[in-house]
N, C-alpha and C positions, 0 to 999 in steps of 0.2 A: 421187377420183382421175380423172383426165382421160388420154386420148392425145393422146401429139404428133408430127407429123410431124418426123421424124429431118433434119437439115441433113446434107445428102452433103458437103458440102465438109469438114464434122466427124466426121461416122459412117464416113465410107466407110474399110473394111478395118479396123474395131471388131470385136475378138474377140469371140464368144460361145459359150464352151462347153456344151456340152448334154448336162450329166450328169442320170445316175435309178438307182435302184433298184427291182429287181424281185421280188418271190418267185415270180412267174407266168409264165410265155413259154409261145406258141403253138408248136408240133409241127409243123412243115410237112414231108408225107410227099407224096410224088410216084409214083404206080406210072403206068407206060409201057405203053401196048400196043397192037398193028397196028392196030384198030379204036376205039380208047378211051384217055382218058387221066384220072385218077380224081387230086385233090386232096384232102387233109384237113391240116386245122390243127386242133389239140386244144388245149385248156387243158389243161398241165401246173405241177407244180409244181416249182422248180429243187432244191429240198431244203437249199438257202443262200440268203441274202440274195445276190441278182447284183446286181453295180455294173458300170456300163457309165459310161467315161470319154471324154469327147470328146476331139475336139483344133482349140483353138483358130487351128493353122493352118488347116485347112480350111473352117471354121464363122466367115465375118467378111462384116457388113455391107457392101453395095453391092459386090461382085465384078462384073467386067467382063463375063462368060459370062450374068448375070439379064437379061432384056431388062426395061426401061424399071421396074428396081428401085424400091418405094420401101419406108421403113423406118418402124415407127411404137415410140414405147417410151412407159414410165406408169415415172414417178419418185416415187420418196420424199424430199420434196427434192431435192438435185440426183444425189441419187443413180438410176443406173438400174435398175429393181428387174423389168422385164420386157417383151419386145421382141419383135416382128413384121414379118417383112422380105415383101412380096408380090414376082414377078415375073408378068411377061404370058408364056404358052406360045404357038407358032406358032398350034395350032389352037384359037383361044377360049377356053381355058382361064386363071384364074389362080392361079399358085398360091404356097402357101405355104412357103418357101425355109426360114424362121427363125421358131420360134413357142418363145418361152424366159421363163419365170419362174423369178424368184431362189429357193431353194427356200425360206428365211425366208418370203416373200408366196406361198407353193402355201397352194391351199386357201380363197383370200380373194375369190375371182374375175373375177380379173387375166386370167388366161389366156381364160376365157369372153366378158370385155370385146373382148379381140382377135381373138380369132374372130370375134364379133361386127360386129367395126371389119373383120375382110377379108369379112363377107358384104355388107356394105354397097357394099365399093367392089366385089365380083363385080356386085350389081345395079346400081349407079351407071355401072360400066365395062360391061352389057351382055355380061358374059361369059356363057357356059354353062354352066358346074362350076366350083370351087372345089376344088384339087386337094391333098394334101401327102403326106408319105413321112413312114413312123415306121417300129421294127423290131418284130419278132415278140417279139422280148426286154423292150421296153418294155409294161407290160403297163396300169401307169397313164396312159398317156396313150394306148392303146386303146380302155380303160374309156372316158376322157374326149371324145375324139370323138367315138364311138359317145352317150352324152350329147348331143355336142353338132348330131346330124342326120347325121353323115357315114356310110358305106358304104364295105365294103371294095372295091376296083375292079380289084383287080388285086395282082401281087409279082411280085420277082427275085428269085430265088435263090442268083445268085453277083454280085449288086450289089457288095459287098463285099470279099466274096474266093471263089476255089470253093469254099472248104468253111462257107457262110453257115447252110448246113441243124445241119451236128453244130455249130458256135458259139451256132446257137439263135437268130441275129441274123440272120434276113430280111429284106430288106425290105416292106415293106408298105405298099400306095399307099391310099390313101383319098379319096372323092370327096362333095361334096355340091353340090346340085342343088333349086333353089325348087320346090316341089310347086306 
């Protein structure tokens, strides 16, 4: 399997929804106080299988807002079976907007491929991190970054909505960085 650079004139505003299942999510507990502010995230278990469904409005190739978007996807035939959207961030950063495998091809490593394909163009383009967002509810594709070199760097916790803490869906930014 090969990547290919996506034609904007064709991809641009290409649905991609980005569903998963979880049985694990991270805890994110926040205590407050005048002198100190204390964070924990815990491996929990949900006690169901959690399904977290995208929505293909939101989640589509080449949007106006990505500066200097580009998109990459790995077909099975002409089919698209899993897809990589980078943006530039103001401060050297690039990051990754859209990182999606068909869940038939999870597992084959497709998605490692594209990682892969955006650390090359972080060093090609002379960036300094390699940035993307997952939620605390995804827990396989936690596991999998962490795999794949990244660091957690940071989270919001009303990205979402205010109440992202009890939904269990954080967000979670993650960063990787050439040793």
């Amino acid at each position: 399997m090969e990547i290919k650079l996506l034609d904007k004139s064709i991809y641009a505003g290409y649905p991609v929804t980005i569903d998963y299942v979880s049985e694990y999510y991270f805890d994110v507990e926040i205590i407050s106080g005048d002198d100190e502010f204390n964070i924990r995230m815990i491996k929990k278990n949900f006690g169901y299988l959690y399904h977290h469904q995208g929505n293909a409005d939101y989640e589509r190739l080449y949007e106006k807002w990505i500066d200097n978007s580009r998109a990459f996807g790995v077909f099975d035939n002409d089919r698209l079976i899993g897809v990589m959207e980078l943006g530039d961030e103001w401060n050297g950063r690039l990051f990754i907007n859209i990182l999606w495998v068909d869940e038939k091809y999870r597992r084959l490593g497709i998605g490692k491929m594209l990682v892969n394909k955006a650390k090359d163009e972080m060093k090609d383009g002379n960036y300094r991190m390699l940035v993307l967002e997952t939620q605390s509810s995804n827990y396989g594709a936690i596991c999998f970054y962490l795999k794949q070199g990244f660091k957690l760097i940071g989270f919001d916790s009303t990205c979402y909505g205010n109440d992202d803490i009890t939904k269990k869906e954080v967000r979670l930014n993650f960063g990787y960085e050439e040793e």
